[in-house]
N, C-alpha and C positions, 0 to 999 in steps of 0.2 A: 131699474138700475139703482145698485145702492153707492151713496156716496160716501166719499174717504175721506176723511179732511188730510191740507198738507201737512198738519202733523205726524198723522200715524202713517203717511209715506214718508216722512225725515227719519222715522225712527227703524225704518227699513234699508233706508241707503247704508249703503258700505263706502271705505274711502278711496276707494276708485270712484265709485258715483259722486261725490264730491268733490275730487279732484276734477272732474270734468267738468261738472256743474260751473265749479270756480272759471275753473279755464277758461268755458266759453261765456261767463260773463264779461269777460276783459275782452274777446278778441272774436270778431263772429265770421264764418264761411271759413271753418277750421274741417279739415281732410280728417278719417281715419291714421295718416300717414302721419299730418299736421300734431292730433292730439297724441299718436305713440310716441314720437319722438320727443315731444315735452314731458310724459308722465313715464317714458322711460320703460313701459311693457308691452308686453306681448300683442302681436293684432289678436288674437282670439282674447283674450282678456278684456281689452279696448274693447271690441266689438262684441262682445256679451253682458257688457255693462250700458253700450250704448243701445243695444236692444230692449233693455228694463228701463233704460231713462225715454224713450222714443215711444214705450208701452204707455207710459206712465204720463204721457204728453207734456214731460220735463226739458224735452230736446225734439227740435225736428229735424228731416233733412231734406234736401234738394239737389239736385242734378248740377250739375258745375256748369257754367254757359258754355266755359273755353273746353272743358271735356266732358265729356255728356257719362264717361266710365267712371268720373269721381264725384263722391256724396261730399257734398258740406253740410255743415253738422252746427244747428244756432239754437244757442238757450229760448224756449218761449216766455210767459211771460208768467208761469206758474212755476218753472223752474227758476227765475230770477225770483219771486215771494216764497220760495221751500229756503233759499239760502241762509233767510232770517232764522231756521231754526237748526242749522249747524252749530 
């Protein structure tokens, strides 16, 4: 397995993926629904970028306790050290 440093995945983000990034460092067990409606686009957008930050083990997600059909969506803890190099 070769490794990437978080630099040269910073210099891969786009500013959706840092829009997100941002976002769930401030506020954690945020929806699909949660982050469209703050940054304002499309769910296939949201959810195409949330699929490269979740590859990238920049974000993960988990099943909702109260609905088991909604993902929450929480910065990990390499996605909180990528932000340094925005």
């Amino acid at each position: 397995m070769e490794y990437v440093s978080l630099e040269e995945i910073a210099k891969n983000l786009n500013s959706i993926s840092w829009d997100i990034l941002s976002l769930l460092s401030k506020k954690e067990n945020l929806s699909l629904d949660d982050i469209k409606s703050k940054l304002n686009l499309s769910s296939m957008k949201i959810y195409k970028e949330i699929s490269r930050l979740e590859g990238g083990v920049l974000i993960n997600s988990k099943k909702d306790s109260q609905d088991w059909r909604r993902l929450n969506f929480n910065i990990t803890e390499y996605g909180i050290k990528i932000l340094k190099y925005k």
